[in-house]
NUKETI-574193 format. One record per residue (C-alpha): residue in one letter; residue number from 1; x, y negated, z negated. Coordinates in nm, 3 decimals, padded with zeros to 5 digits, m for minus. Example, Ala and Ser with C-alpha at 12.3 -4.5 7.8 and 13.67 -1.06 7.14 Angstrom:
2
<marvo><residu>a</residu><num>1</num><u>01.230</u><v>00.450</v><w>m00.780</w></marvo>
<marvo><residu>s</residu><num>2</num><u>01.367</u><v>00.106</v><w>m00.714</w></marvo>
***
This chain:
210
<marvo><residu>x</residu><num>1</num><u>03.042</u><v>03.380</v><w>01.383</w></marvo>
<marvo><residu>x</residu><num>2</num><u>03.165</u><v>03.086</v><w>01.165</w></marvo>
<marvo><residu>x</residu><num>3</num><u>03.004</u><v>02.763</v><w>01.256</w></marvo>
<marvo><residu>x</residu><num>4</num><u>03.273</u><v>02.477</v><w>01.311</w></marvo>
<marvo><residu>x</residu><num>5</num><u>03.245</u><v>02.133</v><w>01.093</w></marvo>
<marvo><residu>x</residu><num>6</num><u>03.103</u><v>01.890</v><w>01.407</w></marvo>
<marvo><residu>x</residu><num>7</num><u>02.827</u><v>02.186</v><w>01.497</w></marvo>
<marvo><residu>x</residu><num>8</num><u>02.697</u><v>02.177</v><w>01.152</w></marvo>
<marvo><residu>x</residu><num>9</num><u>02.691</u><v>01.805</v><w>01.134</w></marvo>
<marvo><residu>x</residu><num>10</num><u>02.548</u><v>01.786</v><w>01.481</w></marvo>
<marvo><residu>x</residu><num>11</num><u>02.231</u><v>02.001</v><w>01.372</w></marvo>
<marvo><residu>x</residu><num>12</num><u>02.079</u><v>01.797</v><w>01.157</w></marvo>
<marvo><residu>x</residu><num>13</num><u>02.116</u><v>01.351</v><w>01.134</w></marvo>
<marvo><residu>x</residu><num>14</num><u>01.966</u><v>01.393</v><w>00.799</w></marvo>
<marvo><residu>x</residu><num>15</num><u>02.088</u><v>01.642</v><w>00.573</w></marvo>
<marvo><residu>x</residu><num>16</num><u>01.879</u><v>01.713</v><w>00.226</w></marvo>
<marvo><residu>x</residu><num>17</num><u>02.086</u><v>01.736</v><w>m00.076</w></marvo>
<marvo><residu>x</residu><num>18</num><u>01.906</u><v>01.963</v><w>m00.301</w></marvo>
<marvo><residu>x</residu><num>19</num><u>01.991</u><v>02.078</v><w>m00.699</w></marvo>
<marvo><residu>x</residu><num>20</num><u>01.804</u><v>02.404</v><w>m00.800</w></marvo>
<marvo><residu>x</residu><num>21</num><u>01.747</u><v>02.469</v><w>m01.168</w></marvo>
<marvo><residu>x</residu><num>22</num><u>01.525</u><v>02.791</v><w>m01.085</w></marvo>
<marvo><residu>x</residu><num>23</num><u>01.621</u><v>03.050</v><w>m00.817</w></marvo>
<marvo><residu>x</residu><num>24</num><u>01.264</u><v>03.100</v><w>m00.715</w></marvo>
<marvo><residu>x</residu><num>25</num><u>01.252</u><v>02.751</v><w>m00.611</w></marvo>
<marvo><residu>x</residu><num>26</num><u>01.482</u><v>02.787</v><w>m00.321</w></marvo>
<marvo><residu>x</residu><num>27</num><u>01.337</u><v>02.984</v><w>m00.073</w></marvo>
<marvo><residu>x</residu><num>28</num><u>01.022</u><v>02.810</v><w>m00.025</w></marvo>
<marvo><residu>x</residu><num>29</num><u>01.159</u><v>02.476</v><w>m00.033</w></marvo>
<marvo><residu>x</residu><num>30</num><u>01.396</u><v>02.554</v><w>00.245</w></marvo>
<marvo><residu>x</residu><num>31</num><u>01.103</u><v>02.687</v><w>00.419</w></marvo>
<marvo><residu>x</residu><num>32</num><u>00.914</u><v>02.388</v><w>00.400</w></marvo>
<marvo><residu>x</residu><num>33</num><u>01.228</u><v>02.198</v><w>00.499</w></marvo>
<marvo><residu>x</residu><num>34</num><u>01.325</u><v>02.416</v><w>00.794</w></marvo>
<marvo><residu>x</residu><num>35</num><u>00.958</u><v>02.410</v><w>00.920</w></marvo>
<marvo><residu>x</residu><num>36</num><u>00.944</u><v>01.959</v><w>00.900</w></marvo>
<marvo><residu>x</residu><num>37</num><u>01.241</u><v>02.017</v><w>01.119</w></marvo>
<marvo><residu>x</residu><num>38</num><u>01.571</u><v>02.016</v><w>00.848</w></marvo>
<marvo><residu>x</residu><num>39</num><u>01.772</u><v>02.280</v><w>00.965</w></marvo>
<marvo><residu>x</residu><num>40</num><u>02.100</u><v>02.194</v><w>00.781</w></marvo>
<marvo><residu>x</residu><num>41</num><u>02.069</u><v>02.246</v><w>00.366</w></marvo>
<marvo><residu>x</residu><num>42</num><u>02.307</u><v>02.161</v><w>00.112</w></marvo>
<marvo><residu>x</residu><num>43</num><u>02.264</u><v>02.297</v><w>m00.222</w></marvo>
<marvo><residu>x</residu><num>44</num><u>02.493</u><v>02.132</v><w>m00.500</w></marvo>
<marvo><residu>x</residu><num>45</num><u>02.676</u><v>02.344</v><w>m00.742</w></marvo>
<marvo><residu>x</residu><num>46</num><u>02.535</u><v>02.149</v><w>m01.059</w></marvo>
<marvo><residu>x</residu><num>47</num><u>02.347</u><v>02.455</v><w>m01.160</w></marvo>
<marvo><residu>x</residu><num>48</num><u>02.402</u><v>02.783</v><w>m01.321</w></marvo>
<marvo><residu>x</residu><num>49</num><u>02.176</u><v>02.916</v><w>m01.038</w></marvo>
<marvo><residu>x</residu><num>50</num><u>02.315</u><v>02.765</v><w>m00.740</w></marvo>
<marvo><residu>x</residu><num>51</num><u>02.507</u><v>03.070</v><w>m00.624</w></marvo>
<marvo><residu>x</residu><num>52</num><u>02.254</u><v>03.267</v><w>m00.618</w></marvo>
<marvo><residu>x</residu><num>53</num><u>01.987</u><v>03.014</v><w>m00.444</w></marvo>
<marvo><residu>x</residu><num>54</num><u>02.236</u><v>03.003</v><w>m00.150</w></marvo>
<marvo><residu>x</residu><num>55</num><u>02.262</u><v>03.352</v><w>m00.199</w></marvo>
<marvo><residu>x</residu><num>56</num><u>01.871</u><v>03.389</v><w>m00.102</w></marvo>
<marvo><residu>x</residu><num>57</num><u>01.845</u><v>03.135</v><w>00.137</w></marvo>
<marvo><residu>x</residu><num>58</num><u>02.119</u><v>03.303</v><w>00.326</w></marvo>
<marvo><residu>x</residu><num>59</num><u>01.965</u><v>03.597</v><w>00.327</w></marvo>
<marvo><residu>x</residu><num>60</num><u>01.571</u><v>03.556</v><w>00.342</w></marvo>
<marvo><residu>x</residu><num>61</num><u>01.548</u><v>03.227</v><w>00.533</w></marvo>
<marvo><residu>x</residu><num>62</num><u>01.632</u><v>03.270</v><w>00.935</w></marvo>
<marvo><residu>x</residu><num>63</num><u>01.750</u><v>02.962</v><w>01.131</w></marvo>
<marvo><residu>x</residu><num>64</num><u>01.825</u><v>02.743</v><w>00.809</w></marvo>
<marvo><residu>x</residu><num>65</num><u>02.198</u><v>02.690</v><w>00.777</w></marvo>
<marvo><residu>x</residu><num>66</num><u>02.276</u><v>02.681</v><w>00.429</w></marvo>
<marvo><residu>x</residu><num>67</num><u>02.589</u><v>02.513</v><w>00.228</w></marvo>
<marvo><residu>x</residu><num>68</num><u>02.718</u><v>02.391</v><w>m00.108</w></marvo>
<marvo><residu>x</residu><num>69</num><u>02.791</u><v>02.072</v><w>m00.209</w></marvo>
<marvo><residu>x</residu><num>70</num><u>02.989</u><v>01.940</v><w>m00.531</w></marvo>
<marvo><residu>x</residu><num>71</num><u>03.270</u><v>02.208</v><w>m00.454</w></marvo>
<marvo><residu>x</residu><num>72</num><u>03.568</u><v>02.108</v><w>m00.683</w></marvo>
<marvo><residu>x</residu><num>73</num><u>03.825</u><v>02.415</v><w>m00.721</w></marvo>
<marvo><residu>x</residu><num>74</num><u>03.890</u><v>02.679</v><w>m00.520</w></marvo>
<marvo><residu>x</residu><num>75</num><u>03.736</u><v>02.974</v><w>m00.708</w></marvo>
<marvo><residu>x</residu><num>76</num><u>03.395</u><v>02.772</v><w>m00.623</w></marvo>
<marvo><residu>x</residu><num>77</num><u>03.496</u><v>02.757</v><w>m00.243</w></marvo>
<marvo><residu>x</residu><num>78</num><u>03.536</u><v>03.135</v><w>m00.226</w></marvo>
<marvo><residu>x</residu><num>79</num><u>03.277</u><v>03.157</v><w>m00.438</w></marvo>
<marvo><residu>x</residu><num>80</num><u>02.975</u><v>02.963</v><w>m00.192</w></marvo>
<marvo><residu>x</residu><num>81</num><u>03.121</u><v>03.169</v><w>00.108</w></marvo>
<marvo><residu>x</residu><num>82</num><u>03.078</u><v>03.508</v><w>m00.067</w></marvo>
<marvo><residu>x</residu><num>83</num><u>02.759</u><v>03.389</v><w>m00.091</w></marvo>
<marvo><residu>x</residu><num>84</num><u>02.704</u><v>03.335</v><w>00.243</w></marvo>
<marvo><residu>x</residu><num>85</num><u>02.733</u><v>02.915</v><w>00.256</w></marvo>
<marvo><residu>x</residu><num>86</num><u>02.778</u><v>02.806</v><w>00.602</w></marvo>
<marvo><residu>x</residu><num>87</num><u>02.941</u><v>02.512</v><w>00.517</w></marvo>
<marvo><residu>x</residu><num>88</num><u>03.089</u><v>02.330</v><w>00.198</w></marvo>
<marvo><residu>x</residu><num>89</num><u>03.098</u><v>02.016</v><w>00.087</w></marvo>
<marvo><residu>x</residu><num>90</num><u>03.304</u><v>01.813</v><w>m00.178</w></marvo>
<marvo><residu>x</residu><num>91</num><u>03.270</u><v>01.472</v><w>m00.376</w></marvo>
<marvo><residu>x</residu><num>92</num><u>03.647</u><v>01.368</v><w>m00.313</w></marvo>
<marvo><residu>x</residu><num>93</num><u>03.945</u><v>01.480</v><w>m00.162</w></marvo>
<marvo><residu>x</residu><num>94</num><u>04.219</u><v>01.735</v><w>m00.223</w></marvo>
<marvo><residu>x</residu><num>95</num><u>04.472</u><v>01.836</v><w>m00.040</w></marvo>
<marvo><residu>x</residu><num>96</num><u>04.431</u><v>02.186</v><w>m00.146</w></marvo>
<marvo><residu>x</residu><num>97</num><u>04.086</u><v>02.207</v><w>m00.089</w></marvo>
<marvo><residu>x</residu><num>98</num><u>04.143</u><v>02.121</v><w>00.283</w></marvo>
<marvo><residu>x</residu><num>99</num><u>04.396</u><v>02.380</v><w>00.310</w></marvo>
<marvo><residu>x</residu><num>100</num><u>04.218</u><v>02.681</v><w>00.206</w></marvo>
<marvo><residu>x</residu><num>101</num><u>03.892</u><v>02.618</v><w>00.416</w></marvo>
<marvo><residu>x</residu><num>102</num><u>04.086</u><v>02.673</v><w>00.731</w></marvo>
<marvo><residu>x</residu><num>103</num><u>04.206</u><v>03.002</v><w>00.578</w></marvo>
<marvo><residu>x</residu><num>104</num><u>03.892</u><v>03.085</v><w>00.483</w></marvo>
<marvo><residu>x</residu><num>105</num><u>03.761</u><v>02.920</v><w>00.813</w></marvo>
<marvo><residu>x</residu><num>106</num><u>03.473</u><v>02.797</v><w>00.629</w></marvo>
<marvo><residu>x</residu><num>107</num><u>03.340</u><v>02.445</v><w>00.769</w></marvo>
<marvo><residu>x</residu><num>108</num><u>03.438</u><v>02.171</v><w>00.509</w></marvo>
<marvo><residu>x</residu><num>109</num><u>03.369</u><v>01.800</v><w>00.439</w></marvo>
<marvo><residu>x</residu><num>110</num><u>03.591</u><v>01.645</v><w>00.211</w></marvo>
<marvo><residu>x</residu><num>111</num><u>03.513</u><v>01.350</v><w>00.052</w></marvo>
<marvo><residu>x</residu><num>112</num><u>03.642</u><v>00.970</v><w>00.110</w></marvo>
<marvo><residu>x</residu><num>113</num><u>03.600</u><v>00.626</v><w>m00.070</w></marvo>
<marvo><residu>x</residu><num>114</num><u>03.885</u><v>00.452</v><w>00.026</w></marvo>
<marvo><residu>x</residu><num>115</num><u>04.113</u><v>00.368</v><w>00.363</w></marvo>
<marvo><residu>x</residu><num>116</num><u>04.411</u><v>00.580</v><w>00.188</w></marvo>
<marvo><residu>x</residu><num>117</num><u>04.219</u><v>00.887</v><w>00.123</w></marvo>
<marvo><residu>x</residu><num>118</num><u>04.076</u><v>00.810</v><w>00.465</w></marvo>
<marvo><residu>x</residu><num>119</num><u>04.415</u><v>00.805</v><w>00.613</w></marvo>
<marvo><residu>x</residu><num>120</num><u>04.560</u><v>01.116</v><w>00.411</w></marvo>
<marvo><residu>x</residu><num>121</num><u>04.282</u><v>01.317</v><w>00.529</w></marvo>
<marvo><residu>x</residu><num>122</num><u>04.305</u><v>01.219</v><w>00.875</w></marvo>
<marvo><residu>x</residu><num>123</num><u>04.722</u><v>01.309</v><w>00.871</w></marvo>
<marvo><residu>x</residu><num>124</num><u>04.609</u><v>01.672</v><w>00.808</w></marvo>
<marvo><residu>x</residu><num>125</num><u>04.386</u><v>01.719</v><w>01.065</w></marvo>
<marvo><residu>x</residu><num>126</num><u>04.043</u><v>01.584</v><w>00.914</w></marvo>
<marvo><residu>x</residu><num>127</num><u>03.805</u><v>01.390</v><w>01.143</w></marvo>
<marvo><residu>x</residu><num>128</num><u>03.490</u><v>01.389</v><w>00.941</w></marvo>
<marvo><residu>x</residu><num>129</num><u>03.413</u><v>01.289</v><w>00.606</w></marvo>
<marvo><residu>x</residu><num>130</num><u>03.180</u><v>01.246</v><w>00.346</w></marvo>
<marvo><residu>x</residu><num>131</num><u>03.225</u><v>00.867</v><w>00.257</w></marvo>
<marvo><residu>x</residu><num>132</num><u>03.075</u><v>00.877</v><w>m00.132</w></marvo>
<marvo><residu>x</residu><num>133</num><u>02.983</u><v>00.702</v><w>m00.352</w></marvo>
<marvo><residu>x</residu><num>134</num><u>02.817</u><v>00.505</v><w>m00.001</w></marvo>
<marvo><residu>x</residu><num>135</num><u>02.630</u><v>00.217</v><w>m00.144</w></marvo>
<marvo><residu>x</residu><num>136</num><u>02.891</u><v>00.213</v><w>m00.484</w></marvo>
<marvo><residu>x</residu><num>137</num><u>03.175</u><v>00.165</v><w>m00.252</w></marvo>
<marvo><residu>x</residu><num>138</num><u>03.060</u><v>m00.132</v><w>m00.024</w></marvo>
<marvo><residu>x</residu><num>139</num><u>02.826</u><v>00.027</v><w>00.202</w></marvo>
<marvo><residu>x</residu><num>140</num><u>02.750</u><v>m00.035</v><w>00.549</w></marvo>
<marvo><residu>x</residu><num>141</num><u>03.055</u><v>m00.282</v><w>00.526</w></marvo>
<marvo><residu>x</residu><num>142</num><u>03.324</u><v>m00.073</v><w>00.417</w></marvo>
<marvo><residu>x</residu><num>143</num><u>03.260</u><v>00.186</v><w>00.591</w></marvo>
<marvo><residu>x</residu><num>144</num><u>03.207</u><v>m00.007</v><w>00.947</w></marvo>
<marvo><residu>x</residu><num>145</num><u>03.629</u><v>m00.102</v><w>00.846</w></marvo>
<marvo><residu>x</residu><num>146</num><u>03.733</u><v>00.203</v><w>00.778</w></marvo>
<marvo><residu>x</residu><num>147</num><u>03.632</u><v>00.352</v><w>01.118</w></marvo>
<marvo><residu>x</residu><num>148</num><u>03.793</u><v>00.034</v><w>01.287</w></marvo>
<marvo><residu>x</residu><num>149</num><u>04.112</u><v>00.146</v><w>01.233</w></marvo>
<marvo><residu>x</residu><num>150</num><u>04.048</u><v>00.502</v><w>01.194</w></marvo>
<marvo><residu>x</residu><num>151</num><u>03.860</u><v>00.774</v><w>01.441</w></marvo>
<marvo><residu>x</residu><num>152</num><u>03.671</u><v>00.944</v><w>01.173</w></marvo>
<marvo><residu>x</residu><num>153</num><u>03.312</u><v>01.010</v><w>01.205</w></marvo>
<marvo><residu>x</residu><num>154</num><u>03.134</u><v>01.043</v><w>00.869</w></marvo>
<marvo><residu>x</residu><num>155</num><u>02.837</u><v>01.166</v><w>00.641</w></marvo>
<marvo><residu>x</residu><num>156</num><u>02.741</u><v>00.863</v><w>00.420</w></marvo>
<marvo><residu>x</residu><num>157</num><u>02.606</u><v>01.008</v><w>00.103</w></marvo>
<marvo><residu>x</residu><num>158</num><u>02.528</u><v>00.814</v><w>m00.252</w></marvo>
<marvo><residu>x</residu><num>159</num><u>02.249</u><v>00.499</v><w>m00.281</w></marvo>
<marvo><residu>x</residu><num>160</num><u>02.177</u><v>00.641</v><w>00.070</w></marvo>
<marvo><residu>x</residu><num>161</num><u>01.747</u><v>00.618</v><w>00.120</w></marvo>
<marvo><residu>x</residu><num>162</num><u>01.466</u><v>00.542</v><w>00.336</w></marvo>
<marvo><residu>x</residu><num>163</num><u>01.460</u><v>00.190</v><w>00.311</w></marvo>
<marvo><residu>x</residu><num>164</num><u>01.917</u><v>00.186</v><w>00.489</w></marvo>
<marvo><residu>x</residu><num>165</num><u>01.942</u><v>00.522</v><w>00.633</w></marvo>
<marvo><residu>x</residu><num>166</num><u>01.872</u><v>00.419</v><w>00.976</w></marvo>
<marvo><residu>x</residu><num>167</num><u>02.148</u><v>00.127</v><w>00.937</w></marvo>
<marvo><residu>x</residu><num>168</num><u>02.383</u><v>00.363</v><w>00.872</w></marvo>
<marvo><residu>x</residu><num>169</num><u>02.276</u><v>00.646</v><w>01.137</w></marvo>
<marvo><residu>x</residu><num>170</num><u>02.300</u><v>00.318</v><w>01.413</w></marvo>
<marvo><residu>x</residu><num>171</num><u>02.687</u><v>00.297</v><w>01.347</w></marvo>
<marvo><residu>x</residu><num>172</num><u>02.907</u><v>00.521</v><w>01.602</w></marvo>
<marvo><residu>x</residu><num>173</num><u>03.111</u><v>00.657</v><w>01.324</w></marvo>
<marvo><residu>x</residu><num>174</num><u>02.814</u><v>00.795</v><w>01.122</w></marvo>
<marvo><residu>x</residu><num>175</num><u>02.691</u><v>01.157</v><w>01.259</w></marvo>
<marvo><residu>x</residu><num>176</num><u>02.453</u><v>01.211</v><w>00.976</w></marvo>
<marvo><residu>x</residu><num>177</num><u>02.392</u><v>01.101</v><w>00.621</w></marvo>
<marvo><residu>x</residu><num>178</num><u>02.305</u><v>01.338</v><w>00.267</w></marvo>
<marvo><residu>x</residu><num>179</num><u>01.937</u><v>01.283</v><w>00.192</w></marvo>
<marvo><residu>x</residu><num>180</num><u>01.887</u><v>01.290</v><w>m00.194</w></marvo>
<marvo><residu>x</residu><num>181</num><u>01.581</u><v>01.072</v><w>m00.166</w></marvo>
<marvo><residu>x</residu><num>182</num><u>01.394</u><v>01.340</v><w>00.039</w></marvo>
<marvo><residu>x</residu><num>183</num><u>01.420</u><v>01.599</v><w>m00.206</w></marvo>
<marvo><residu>x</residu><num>184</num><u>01.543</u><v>01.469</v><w>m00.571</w></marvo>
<marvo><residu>x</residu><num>185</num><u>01.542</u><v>01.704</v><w>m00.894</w></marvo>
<marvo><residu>x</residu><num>186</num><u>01.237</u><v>01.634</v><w>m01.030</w></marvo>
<marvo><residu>x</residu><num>187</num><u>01.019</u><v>01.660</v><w>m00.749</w></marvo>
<marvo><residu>x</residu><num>188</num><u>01.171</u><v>02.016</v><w>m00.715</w></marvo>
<marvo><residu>x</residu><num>189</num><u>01.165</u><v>02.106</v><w>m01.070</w></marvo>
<marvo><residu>x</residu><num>190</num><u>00.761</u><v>01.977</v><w>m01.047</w></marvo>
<marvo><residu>x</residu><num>191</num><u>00.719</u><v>02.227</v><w>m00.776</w></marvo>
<marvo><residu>x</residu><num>192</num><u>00.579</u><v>01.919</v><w>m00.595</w></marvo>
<marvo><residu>x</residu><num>193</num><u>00.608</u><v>02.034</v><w>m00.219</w></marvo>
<marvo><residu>x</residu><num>194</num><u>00.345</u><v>01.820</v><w>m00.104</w></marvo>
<marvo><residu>x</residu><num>195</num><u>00.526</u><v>01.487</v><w>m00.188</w></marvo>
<marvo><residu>x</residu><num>196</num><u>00.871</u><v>01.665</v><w>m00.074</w></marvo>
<marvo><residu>x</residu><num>197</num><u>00.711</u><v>01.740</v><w>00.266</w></marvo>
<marvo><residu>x</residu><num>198</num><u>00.583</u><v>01.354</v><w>00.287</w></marvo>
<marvo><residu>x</residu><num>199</num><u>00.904</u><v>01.222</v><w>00.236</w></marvo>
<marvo><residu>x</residu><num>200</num><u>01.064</u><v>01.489</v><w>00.490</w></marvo>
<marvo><residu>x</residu><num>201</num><u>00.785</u><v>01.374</v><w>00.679</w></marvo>
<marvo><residu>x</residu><num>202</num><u>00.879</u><v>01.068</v><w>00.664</w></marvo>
<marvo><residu>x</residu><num>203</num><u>01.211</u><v>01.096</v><w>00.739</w></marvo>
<marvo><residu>x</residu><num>204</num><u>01.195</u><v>01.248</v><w>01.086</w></marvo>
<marvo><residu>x</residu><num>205</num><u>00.910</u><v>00.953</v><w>01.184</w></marvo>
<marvo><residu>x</residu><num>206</num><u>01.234</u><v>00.743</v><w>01.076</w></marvo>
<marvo><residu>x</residu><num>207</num><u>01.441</u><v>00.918</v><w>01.326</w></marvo>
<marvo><residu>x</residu><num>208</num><u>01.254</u><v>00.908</v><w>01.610</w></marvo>
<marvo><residu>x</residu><num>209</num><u>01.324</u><v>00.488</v><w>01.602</w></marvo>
<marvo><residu>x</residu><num>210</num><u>01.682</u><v>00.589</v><w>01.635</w></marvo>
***
């Protein structure tokens, strides 16, 4: 059964934003994260091998909930659900985009930076977004004035870390925020789990001040 958008986003306040640039990697990483307690995974399409890491984690890792992030056409959004992404998740916004996920009923976060895409999402129907580039476009600020004339909840992802995550997980319009900093490229491509489970660690101790 297809998972809708706010269940997804529910799941998990912090959501790690991974790149894979070797297959093998994937499995045991989303171990490791589904064990520290990160049941939502987003795996960007910036790699050959992205597919097919979905692909695995779909199939090999029970109880993780696996999407794809950096979806930009529509051959790549039938593409990650083929593969058995749960979810999907794009840098901007297009109209078209938003249209085919219902079809495909495929749980989708579109991305925002300003009040007009904002508003043109929220016309067709779209109550959460990603807001990206975060920390690029204003931050805490801008977003906080979106959401005051708008009843969007959002995913702040971009400049997003440990030292302002909590800020922005305090606002009401902020379900969960994209956690690059947990598990960046070259801690993954340095098969470093140890210092990838710290900072995971490290992450949940930050939630439980929430």
């Amino acid at each position: 059964m297809a998972l809708m958008l706010a269940d997804v986003l529910a799941l998990s306040r912090i959501i790690p934003v991974i790149t894979i640039d070797q297959v093998g990697q994937a499995v045991p990483l989303a171990r490791l994260l589904l064990d520290l307690g990160f049941v939502v995974l987003e795996i960007t399409l910036r790699t050959p091998c992205a597919l097919e890491a979905i692909k695995c984690i779909a199939n090999t890792v029970p109880g993780a909930v696996v999407g794809a992030g950096t979806v930009i056409n529509l051959q790549q959004l039938a593409q990650v659900k083929e593969a058995g992404a749960q979810f999907a998740v794009s840098p901007g916004f297009s109209e078209q985009l938003v249209s085919e996920a219902k079809k495909q009923t495929l749980a989708y976060l579109p991305g925002i930076a300003t009040p007009s895409e904002a508003l043109k999402a929220y016309e067709l129907g779209t109550t959460y977004l990603k807001f990206f580039p975060a920390e690029s476009m204003g931050g805490i600020k801008t977003l906080s004035s979106i959401a005051e004339v708008l009843p969007i909840k959002f995913c702040p992802t971009g400049g997003v870390d440990q030292d302002n995550c909590i800020n922005y997980l305090a606002l009401p319009c902020v379900t969960c925020v994209g956690g690059t900093w947990i598990t960046p490229r070259s801690l993954i491509q340095a098969q470093a789990l140890d210092e990838i489970a710290r900072r995971a660690t490290e992450a949940q101790n930050l939630l439980k001040a929430l």
